[in-house]
Backbone bond lengths (Angstrom), bond angles and torsions (degrees), N, CA, C in turn:
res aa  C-N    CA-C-N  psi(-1)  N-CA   C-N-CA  omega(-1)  CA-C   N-CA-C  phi
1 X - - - 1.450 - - 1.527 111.17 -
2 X 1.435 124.13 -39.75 1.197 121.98 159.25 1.653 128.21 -14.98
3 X 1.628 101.69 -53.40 1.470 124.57 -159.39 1.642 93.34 -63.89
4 X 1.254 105.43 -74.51 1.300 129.39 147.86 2.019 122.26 11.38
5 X 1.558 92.53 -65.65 1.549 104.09 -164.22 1.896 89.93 -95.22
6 X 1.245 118.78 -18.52 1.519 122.31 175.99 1.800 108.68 -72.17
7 X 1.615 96.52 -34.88 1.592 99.42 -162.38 1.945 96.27 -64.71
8 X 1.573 106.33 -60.37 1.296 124.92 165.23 1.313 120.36 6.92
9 X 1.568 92.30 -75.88 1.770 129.49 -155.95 1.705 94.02 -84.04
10 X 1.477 123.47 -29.99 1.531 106.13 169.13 1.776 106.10 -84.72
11 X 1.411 131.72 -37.35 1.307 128.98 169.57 1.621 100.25 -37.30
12 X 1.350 122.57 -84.14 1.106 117.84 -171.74 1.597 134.94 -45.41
13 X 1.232 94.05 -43.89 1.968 99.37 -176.51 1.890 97.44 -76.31
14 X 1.479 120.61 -3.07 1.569 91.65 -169.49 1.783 88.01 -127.29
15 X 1.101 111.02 17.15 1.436 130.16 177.36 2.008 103.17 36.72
16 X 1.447 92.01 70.07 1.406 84.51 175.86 2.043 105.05 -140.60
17 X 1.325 90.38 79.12 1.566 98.98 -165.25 1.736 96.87 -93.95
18 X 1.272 104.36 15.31 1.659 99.92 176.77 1.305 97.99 -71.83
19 X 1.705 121.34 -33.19 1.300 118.62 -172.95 1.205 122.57 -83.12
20 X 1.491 116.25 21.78 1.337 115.83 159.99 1.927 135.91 -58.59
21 X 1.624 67.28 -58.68 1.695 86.53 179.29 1.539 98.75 -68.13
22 X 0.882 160.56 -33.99 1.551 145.32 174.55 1.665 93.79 -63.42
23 X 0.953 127.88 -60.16 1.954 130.26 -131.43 2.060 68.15 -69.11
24 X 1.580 137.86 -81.42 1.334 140.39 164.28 1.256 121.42 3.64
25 X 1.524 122.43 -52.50 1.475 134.66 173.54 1.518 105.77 -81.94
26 X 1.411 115.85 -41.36 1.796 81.44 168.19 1.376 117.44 -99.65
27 X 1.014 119.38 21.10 1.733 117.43 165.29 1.842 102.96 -84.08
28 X 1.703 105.46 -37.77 1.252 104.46 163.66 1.316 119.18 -44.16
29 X 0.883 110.02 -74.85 2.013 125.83 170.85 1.047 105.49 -12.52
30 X 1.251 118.86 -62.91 1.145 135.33 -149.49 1.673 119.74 -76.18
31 X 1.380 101.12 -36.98 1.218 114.86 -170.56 1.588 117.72 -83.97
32 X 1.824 94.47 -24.03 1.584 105.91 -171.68 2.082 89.67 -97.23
33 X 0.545 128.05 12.56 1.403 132.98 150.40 0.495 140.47 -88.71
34 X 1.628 116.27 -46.55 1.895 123.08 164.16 1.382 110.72 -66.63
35 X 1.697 134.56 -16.28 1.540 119.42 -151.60 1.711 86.46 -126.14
36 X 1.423 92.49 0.24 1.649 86.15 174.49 1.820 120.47 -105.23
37 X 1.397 97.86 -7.80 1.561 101.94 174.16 1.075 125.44 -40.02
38 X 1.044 97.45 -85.04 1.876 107.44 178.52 1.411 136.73 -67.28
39 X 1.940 105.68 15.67 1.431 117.57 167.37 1.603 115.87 -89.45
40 X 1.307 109.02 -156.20 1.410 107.40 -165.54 1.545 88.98 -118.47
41 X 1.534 122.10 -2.81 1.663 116.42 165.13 1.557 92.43 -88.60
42 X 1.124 154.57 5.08 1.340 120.96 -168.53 1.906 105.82 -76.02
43 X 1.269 121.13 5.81 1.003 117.62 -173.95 1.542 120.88 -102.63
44 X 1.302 93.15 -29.57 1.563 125.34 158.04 1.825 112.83 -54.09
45 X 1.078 119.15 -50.78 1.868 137.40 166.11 1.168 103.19 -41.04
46 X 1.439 99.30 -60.93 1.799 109.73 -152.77 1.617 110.65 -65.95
47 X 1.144 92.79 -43.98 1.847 89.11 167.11 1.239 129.98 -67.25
48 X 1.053 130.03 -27.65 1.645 135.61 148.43 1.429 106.88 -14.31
49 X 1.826 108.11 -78.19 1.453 115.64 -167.09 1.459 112.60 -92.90
């Protein structure tokens, strides 16, 4: 949570919250990749990108 309350505190003081919505979309990415490996859609994913 640290990382978290650090990421925050630089968004805010350098007023660059455009980079929210990206940092969100690849945590998305990220997450539907890792929990999708070892299913029987991960093959279904992979063609997307």
């Amino acid at each position: 949570m640290d990382f978290l309350k650090d990421l925050w505190g630089f968004l805010s003081v350098r007023k660059k919250f455009w980079l929210l919505p990206l940092i969100t979309v690849l945590l998305l990415f990220g997450a539907l990749i890792i929990f999708t490996s070892g299913s029987a859609v991960a093959p279904f994913i992979y063609t997307l990108f």
